[in-house]
C-alpha positions in Angstrom: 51.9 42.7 154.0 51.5 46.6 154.4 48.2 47.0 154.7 48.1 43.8 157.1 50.5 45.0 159.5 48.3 48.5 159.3 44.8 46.4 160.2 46.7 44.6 163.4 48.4 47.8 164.9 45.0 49.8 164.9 43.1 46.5 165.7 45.4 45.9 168.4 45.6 49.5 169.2 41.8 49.8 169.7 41.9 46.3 171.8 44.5 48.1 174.2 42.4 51.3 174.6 39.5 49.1 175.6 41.4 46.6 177.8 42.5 49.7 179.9 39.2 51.3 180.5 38.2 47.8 181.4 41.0 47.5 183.5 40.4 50.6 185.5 37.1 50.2 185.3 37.2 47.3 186.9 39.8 48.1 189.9 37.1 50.6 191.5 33.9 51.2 189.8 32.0 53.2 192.3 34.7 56.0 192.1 34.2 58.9 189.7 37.5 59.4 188.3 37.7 55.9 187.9 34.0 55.9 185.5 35.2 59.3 183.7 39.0 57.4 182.5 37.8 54.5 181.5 35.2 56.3 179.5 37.5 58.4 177.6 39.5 55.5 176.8 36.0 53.6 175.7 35.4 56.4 173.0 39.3 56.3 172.3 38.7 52.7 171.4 36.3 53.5 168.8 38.7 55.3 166.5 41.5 52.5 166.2 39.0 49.4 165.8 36.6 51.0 163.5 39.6 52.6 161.7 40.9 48.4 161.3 37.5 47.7 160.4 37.1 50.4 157.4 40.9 48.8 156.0 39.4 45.4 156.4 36.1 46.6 154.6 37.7 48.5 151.4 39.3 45.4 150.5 35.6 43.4 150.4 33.9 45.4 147.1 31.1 43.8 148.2 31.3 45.5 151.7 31.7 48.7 150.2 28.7 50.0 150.9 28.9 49.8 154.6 31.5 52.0 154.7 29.4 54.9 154.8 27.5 54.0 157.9 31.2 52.8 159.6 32.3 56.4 158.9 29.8 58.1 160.5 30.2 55.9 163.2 33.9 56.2 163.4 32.5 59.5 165.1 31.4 57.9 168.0 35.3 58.5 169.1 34.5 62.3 169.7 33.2 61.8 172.3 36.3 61.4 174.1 37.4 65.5 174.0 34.3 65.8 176.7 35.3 63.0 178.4 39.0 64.5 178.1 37.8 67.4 179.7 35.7 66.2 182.3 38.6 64.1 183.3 41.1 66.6 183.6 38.7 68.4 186.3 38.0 64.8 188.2 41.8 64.3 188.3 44.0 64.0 190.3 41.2 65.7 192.7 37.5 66.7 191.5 37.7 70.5 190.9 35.2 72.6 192.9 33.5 73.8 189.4 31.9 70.0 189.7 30.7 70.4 192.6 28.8 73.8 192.2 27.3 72.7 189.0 26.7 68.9 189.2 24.9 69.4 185.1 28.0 70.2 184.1 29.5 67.0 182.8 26.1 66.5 180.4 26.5 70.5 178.8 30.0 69.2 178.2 29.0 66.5 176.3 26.1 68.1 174.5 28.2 69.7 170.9 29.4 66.3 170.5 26.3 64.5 170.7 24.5 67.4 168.3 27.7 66.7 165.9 26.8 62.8 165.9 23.1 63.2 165.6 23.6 66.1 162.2 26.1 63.7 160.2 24.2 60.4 161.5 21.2 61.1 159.9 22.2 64.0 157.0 24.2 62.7 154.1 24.3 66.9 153.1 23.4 70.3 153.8 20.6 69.9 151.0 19.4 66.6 152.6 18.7 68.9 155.9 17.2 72.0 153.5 14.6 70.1 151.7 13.7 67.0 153.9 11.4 68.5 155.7 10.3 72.0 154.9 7.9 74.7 156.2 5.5 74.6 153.3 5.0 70.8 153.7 5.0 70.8 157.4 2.9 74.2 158.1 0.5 74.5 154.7 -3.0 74.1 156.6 -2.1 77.2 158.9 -1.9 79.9 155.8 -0.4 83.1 155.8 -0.8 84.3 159.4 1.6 81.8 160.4 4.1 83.5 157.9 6.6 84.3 160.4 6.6 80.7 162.2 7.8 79.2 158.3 10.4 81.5 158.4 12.0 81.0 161.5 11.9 77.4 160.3 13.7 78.2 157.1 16.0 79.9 159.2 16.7 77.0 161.5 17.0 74.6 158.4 19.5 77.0 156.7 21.6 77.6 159.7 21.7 73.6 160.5 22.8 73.5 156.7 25.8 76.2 157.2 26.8 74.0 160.4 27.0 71.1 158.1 29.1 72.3 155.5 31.7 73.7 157.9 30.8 71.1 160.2 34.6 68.9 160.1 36.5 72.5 160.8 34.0 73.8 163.5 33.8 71.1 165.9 37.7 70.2 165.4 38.2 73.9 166.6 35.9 72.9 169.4 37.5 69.2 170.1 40.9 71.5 170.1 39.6 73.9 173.0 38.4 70.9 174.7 42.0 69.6 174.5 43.5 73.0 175.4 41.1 73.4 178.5 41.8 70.3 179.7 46.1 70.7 179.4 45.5 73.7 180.8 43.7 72.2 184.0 46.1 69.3 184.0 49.0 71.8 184.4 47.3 74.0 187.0 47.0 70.5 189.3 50.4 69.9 188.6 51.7 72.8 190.1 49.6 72.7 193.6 50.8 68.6 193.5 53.2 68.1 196.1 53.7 64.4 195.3 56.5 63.5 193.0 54.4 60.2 192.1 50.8 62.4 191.2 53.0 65.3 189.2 54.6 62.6 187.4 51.7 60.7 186.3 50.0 64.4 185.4 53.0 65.0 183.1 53.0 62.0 181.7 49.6 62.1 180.7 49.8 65.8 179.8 52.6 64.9 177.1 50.7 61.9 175.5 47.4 64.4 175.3 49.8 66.6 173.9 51.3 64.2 171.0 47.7 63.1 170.5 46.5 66.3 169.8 49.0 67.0 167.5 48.3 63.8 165.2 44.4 64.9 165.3 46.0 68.6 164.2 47.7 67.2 161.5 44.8 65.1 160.4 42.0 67.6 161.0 42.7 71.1 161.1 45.6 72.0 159.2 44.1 70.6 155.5 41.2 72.6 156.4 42.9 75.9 157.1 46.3 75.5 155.1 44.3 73.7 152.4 46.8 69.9 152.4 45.6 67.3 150.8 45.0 64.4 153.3 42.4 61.8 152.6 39.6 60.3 155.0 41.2 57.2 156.3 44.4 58.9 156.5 43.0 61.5 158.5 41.8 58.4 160.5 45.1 56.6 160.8 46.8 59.9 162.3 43.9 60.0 164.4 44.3 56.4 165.5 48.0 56.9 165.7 47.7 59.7 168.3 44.9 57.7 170.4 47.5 54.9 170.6 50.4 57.2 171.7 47.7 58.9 174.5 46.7 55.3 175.5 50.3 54.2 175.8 50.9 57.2 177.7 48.3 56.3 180.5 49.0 52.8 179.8 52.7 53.7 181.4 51.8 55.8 183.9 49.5 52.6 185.1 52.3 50.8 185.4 55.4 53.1 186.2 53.6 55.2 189.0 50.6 53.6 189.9 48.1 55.6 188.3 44.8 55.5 190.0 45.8 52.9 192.2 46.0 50.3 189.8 46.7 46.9 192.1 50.1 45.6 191.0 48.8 42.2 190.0 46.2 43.7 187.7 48.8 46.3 186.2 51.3 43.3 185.1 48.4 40.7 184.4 47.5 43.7 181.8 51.0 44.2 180.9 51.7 40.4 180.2 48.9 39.6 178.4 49.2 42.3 175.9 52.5 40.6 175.5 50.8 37.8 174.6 48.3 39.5 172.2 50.8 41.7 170.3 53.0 37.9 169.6 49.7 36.1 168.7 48.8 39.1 166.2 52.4 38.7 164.9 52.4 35.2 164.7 49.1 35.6 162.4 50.4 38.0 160.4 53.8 35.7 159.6 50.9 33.2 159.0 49.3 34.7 156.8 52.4 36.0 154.5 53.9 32.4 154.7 51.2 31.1 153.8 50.4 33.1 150.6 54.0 32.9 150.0 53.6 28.8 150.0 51.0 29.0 147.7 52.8 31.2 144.7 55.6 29.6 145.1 54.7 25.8 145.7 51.1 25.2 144.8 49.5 22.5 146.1 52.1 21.4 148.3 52.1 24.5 150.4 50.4 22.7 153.0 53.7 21.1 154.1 55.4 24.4 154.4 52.1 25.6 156.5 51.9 22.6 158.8 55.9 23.2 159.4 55.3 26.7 160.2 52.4 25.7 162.5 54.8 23.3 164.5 57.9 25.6 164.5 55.4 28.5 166.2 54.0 26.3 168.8 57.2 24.8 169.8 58.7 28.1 170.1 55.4 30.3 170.9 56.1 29.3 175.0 59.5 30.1 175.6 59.1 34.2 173.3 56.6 34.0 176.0 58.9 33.3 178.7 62.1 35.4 177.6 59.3 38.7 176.3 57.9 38.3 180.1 61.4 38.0 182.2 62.1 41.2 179.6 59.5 43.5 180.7 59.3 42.2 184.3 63.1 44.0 184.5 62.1 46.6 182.3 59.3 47.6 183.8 59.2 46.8 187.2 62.5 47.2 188.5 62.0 50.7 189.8 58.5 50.6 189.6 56.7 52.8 192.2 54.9 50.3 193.7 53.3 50.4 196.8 53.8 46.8 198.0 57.4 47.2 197.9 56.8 50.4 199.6 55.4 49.6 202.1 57.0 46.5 203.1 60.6 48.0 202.7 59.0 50.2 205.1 57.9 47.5 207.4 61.3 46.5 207.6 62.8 49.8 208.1 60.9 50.6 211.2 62.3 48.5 213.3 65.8 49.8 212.8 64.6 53.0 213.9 65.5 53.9 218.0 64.3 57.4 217.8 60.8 58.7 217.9 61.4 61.4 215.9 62.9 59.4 212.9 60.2 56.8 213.5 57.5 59.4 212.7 59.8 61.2 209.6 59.9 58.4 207.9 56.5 57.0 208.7 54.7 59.7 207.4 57.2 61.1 205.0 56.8 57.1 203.0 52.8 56.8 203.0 52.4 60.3 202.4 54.2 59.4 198.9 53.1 55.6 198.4 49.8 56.5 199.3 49.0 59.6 198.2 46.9 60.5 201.7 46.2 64.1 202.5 47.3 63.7 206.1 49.7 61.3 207.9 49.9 60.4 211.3 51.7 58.7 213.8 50.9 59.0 217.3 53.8 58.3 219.9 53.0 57.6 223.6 54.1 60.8 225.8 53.5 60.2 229.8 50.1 59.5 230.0 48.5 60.4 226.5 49.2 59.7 223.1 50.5 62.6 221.1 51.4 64.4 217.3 52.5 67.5 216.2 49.7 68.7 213.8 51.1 69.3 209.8 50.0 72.8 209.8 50.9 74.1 213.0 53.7 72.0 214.1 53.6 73.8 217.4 50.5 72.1 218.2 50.1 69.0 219.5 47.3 66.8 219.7 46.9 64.7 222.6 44.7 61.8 223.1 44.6 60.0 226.7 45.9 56.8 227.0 43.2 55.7 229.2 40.1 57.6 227.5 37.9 56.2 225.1 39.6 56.4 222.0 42.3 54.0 222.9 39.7 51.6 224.8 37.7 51.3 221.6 40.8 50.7 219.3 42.2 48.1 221.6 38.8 45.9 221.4 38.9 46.8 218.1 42.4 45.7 217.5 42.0 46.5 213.7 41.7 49.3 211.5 38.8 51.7 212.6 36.8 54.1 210.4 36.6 57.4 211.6 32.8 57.8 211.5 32.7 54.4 213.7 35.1 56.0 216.0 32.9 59.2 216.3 29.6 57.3 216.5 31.2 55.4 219.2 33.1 57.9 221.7 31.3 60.7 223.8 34.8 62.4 224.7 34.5 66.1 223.5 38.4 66.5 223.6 38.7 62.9 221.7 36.5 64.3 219.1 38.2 67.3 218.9 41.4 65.6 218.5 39.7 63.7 216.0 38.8 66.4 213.7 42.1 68.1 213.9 43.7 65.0 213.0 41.9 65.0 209.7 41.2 60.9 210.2 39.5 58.8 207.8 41.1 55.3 209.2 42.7 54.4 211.6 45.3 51.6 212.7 45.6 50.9 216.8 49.4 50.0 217.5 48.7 46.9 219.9 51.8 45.0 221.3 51.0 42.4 224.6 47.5 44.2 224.6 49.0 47.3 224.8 47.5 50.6 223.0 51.7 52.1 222.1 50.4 54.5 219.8 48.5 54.9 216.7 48.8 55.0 213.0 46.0 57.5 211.4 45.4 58.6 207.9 43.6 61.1 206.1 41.8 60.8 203.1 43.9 60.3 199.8 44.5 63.2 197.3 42.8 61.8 194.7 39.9 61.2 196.9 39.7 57.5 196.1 39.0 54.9 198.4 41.7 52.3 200.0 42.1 49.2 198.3 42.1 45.7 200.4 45.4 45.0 199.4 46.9 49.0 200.7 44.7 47.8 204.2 46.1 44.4 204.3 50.1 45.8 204.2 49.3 48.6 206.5 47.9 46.6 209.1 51.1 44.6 208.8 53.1 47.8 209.2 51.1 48.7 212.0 52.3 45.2 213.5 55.8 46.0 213.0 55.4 49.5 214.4 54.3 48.3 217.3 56.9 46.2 218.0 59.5 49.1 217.2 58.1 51.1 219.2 58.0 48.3 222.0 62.1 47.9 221.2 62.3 51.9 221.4 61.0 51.6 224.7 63.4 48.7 225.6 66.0 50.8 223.9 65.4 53.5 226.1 65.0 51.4 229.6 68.3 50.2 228.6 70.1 53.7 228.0 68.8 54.8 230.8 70.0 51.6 232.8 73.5 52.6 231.3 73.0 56.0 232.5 72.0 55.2 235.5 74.9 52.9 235.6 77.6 55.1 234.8 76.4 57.9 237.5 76.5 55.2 240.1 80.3 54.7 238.6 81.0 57.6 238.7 79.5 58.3 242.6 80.9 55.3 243.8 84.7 56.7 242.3 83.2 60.1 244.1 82.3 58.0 247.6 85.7 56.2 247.0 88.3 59.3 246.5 86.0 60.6 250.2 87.5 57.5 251.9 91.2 57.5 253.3 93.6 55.9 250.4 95.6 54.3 253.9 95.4 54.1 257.2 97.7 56.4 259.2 100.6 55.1 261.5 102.4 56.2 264.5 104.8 55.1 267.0 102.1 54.3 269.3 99.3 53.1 267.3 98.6 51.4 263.9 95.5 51.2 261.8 93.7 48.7 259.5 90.3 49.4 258.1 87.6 48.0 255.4 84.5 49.1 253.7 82.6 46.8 251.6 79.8 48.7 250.1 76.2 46.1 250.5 75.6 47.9 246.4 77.6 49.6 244.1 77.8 52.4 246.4 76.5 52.7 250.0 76.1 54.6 253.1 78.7 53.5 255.4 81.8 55.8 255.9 84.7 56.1 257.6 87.4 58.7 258.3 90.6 59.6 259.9 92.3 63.5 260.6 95.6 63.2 262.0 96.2 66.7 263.7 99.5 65.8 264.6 101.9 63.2 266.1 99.8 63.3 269.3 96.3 63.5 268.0 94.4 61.3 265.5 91.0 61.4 265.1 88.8 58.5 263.9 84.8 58.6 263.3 82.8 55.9 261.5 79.3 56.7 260.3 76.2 55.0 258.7 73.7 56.8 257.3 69.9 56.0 257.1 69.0 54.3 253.5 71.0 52.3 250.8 72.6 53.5 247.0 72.6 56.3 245.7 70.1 58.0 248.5 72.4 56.7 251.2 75.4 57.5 249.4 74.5 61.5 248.8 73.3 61.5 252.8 76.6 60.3 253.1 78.6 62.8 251.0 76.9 65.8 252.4 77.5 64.3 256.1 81.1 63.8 255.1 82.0 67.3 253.8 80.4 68.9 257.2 82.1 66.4 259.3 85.1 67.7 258.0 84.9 71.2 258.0 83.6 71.4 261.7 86.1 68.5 263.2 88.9 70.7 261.3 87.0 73.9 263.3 86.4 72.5 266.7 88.4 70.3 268.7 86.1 69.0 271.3 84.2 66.1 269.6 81.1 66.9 271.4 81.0 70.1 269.8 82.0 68.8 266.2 79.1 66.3 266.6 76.5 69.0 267.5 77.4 71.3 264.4 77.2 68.2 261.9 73.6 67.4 263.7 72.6 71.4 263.2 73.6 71.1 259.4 72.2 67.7 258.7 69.3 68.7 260.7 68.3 71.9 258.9 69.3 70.5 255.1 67.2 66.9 255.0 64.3 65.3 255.8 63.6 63.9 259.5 63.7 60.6 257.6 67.3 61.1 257.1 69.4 60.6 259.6 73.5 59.2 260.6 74.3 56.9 263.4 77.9 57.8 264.1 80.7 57.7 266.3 83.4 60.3 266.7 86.6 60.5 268.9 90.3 61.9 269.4 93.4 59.8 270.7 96.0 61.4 272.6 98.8 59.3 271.2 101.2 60.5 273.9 98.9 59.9 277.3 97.0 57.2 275.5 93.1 60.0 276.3 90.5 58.4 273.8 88.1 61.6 273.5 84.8 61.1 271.8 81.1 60.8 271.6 78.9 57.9 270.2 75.1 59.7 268.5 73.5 56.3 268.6 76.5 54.4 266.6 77.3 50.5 267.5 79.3 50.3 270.9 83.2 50.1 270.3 84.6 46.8 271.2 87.7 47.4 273.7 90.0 43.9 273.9 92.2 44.0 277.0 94.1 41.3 278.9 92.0 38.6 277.2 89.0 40.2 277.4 86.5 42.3 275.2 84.0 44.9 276.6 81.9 47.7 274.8 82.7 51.0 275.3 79.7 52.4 276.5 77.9 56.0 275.5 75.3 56.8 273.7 73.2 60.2 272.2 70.6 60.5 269.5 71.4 60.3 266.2 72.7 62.9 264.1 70.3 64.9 261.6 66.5 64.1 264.3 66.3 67.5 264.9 68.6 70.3 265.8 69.5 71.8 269.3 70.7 68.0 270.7 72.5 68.1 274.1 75.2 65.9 272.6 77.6 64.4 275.7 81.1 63.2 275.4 83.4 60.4 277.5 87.1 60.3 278.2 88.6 56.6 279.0 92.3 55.8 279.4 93.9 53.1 276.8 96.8 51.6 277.6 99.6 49.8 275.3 98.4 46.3 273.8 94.8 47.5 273.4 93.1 46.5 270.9 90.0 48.6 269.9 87.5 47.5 267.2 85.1 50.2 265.4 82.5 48.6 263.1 78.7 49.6 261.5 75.5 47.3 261.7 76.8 45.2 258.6 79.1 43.2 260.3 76.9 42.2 263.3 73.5 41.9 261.9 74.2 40.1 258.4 72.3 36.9 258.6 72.4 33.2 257.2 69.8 30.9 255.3 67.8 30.2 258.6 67.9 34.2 259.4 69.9 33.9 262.1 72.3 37.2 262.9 75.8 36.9 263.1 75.9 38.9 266.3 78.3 40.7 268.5 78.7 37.5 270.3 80.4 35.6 267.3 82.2 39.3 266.8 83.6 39.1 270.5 84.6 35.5 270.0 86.8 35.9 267.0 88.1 39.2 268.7 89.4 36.8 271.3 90.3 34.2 269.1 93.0 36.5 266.6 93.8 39.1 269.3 97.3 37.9 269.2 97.3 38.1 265.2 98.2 41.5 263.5 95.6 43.6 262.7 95.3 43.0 259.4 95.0 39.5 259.9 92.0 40.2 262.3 90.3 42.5 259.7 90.9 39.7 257.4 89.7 36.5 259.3 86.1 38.7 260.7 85.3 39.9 257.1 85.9 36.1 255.5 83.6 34.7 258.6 80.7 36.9 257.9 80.9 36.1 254.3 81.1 32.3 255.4 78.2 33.2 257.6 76.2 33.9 255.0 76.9 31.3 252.1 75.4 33.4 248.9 77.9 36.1 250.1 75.5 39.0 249.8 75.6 41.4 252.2 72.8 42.8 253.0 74.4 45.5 254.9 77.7 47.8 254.2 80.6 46.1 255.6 82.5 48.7 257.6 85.0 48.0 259.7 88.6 49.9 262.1 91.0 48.0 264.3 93.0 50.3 266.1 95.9 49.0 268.4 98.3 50.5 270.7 101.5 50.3 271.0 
């Protein structure tokens, strides 16, 4: 059974050297690195199969005599130290020694091929001395051609020497070969700065490694420490250390993606060496029961054969099944796979609120799934579309949202070559940007037709091409980044709404705190008042100073413009009221100051109808002046007049002529200050409310308390205007006398 098992692992061994350089042959043929692999692991094939075939052929007497030929074939496998070496300088980029000397790969292969030619055709050194010699080839040209006969016996002699030392000299040269190409491997290790491409360099350093030592063992040492080991075994250990090298590419295939191996090719190889290895198994039980049968039960052996045949198909499917389910966990359950990659990433994008992280982890996760030189995701800025370049971070390249670059990727709405893109722009800064950025594709990030930014990407490290499949997932994670970064924005429309929000909390607390907390009192008047902001916050004021028992100021004010605008008009006119009015006590002069101040600190634009005056509580003297405000309405003996005065409006221009009026109250008077909001809010058919309807329900409550007036006009503007919006502040002072 020995000897069996021996022909099926180096049978099968050889099968799985081919079926990889196959396999990787096949993903992408045109590329270089691709043709140089799967030729190594062509030539590795050799050594295995023909090493099965030799078992297979000693146990045939009369197939002996082809052994001779098989073993000078056998060195056909040779040829994979060259190929060795010239992929260790095509991997995991093409060294620059290639491209000086584009001969080089054929001087690489040239002591191999002079090794295969000498022992192909020369059974010995003497065979090479006296097949053709100088006295058979040159005897016409007689002794003047002396010399020429004995450079030839020269040549003859030297190819002799080469053949007698022939095993240990070109061992020595398969070992530099080996060392060279380690010692390459290694050097492109240490500039790797992808975890994924130095792992799949170690890996396939250390099965080079254990596959050198097997050919060593098998080779070398017997010829320098003089061992004992015979042909085929020197073949086995040869065959044993190609299958550990294969299996060490063979992993790095499917563990880390080794030369972009599609998934569904890597475990389509995977599973159907399953398959092989249990079929070779299953032949091999065959075989044994079957010459087992036959000592032990003669003729009826077939029985025990056709039972075995059943039992193996019946239970052939499920080892199938449950060997499969195995090395699907095994294998692929942290497998580096870039579908996974990149769809985990898909999802993870749009979690992501902040452009900054967005970009981190978008080119942080293809620079390591995809193995691409350069990375980049451009984020809209203003106007342009912008990245910080990888070598200079303190540079950024900007492309203009409105150039031609963004036209031609939104009518292009797929990914775009970078030579397309050149050939089709005529933007000097675009190229430019272009070049810096390193580009060989390009993915537009279109939402609602709607350039947001743009994914771009360099050219991989290995220099291979992108597969269909790598296209296909990033233009779905183009997709997704467009709609995260069409979220971001929402995001940060809504932030700012908060913000925006919470200041106009904040000023409308501010614009509160500037309005009297109550309305004073005295034993000759009494107050009520209301302000009903049209917004959150708005431009109406109102204000009261009582100097002392005798004197109580009031002024009511409404600035030019609504929220926040209106509201900081309205602060700033606030604070100067109040410092002059506590100043001056004429009104008129306290008026002219605030118009100075508002005058020389806004816009003509801005400006303050308002109303100012000072009650002598005692002799019942109302002092003030009116710059442009709404006309007071005075209720007396049943009937309601305006108080009459009016200047320009505070904050025109400065050196106003501001007048002020004097008018005697008297005890039941009822005097009613109020802004435009109350008169000129307006119903469904835009009609106004109008001072007539005020001046009626003046007359109507002027019996009632004040508060109940204040109350019953507020509730019939609002019932004036059925939807209840104001479009006005709602501003509003009932002083009565006593």
């Amino acid at each position: 059974m020995i000897p069996n098992l021996i022909t099926v692992v180096y049978l099968i061994s050889g099968v799985l050297l081919f079926l990889l350089g196959l396999l990787i042959l096949r993903e992408r043929p045109r590329q270089r690195v691709n043709r140089v692999t799967s030729a190594m692991l062509f030539f590795a094939a050799v050594g295995p199969i023909f090493a099965a075939f030799g078992l297979l052929l000693e146990k045939t007497p009369e197939a002996a005599g082809g052994l001779g030929w098989l073993q000078r074939l056998f060195l056909i496998w040779e040829f994979f130290f060259p190929a060795l070496l010239l992929f260790s300088l095509v991997f995991p980029r093409e060294h620059r020694i290639l491209q000086a000397r584009p001969r080089l790969p054929l001087l690489i292969f040239l002591p191999q091929a002079w090794h295969f030619i000498l022992i192909l055709f020369f059974d010995s050194s003497a065979q090479i001395r006296y097949w053709f010699t100088p006295e058979s080839l040159l005897p016409q040209l007689g002794p003047f051609f002396e010399p020429v006969r004995l450079f030839f016996r020269l040549f003859l002699d030297s190819m002799a020497l080469v053949y007698d030392y022939h095993e240990a000299f070109f061992v020595l040269i398969n070992l530099i070969y080996v060392v060279l190409a380690i010692f390459y491997l290694q050097r492109s290790d240490h500039r790797l700065e992808s975890p994924r491409l130095q792992k799949q360099v170690r890996l396939i350093v250390w099965g080079i490694r254990v596959s050198t030592g097997f050919y060593a063992i098998a080779f070398l040492l017997p010829k320098f420490l003089f061992l004992q080991v015979s042909l085929w075994q020197a073949y086995i250990l040869t065959s044993l250390g190609l299958l550990l090298g294969a299996l060490s590419i063979a992993w790095a295939i499917i563990r880390y993606h080794f030369l972009d191996i599609q998934f569904i090719l890597r475990r389509g190889f995977v599973f159907s060496l399953t398959s092989g290895v249990l079929v070779g198994v299953y032949l091999l039980l065959y075989a044994e029961v079957k010459r087992a049968a036959s000592l032990t039960l003669g003729e009826n052996s077939r029985f025990v054969e056709a039972l075995f045949l059943i039992v193996a198909i019946i239970a052939f499917q499920p080892l199938l099944n449950f060997f499969e389910t195995l090395l699907d966990r095994v294998l692929y359950r942290h497998a580096g796979d870039y579908r996974r990659s990149l769809q985990g990433l898909s999802q993870e994008v749009l979690t992501i609120l902040e452009p900054e992280k967005l970009r981190e982890k978008v080119v942080n996760g293809l620079t390591e799934t995809l193995l691409a030189e350069t990375v980049y995701l451009l984020l809209p800025e203003g106007d342009a579309l912008q990245t910080p370049l990888l070598e200079r971070p303190q540079e950024q390249v900007r492309i203009a949202r409105n150039g031609e670059m963004v036209r031609y990727m939104l009518e292009a709405d797929n990914p775009v070559l970078e030579s397309d893109m050149m050939a089709r722009i005529s933007n000097m800064h675009d190229q430019i940007a272009l070049r810096k950025l390193r580009a060989e594709i390009l993915f537009p990030l279109v939402h609602r037709q709607n350039v947001l930014g743009a994914l771009v990407l360099g050219r991989k490290i290995t220099h291979t091409s992108y597969s269909y499949e790598e296209l296909t997932l990033l233009r779905l994670l183009a997709e997704q980044l467009a709609i995260a970064l069409e979220n971001m924005q929402l995001y940060r429309e809504k932030l700012e709404k908060q913000r925006i929000e919470e200041e106009i909390k904040v000023a409308e607390e501010i614009q509160r705190s500037l309005l009297p907390r109550e309305c004073p009192s005295g034993a000759n008047f009494e107050l009520a008042a209301m302000n009903i902001p049209s917004r959150i916050i708005g431009g109406d004021f109102y204000d009261f100073i009582q100097f002392s028992d005798s004197r109580l100021a009031i002024a009511i004010g409404d600035v030019s413009g609504k929220g926040i605008p209106g509201a900081m008009l309205m602060s700033n006119f606030h604070a100067a009221f109040r410092a002059y009015a506590l100043r001056y006590p004429s009104p008129r002069k306290v008026v002219s100051q605030v118009n100075e101040h508002i005058s020389l600190t806004t816009s003509p634009e801005k400006f303050v109808t308002f109303f100012y005056g000072v009650l002598d509580c005692k002799k019942y003297r109302f002092t003030f002046t009116n710059a442009g405000h709404n006309y007071p309405l005075l209720c007396r003996d049943g009937v309601v007049r305006p108080i009459k005065e009016h200047d320009l409006v505070v904050g025109i221009r400065p050196g106003v002529n501001y007048h002020q009026r004097i008018i005697k109250l008297q005890p039941g008077d009822t005097v009613i200050f109020y802004t435009d909001g109350v008169t000129e809010a307006f119903n469904e058919e835009e009609a106004i409310f109008g001072e007539e309807r005020l001046t009626q329900l003046i007359l109507q409550y002027r019996d009632a308390p004040i508060d109940a007036i204040r109350e019953h006009i507020y509730q019939e503007v609002c019932h004036f205007s059925p939807e209840a919006n104001l479009q006005d502040d709602f501003t509003l002072i009932i002083l009565r006398l006593k």
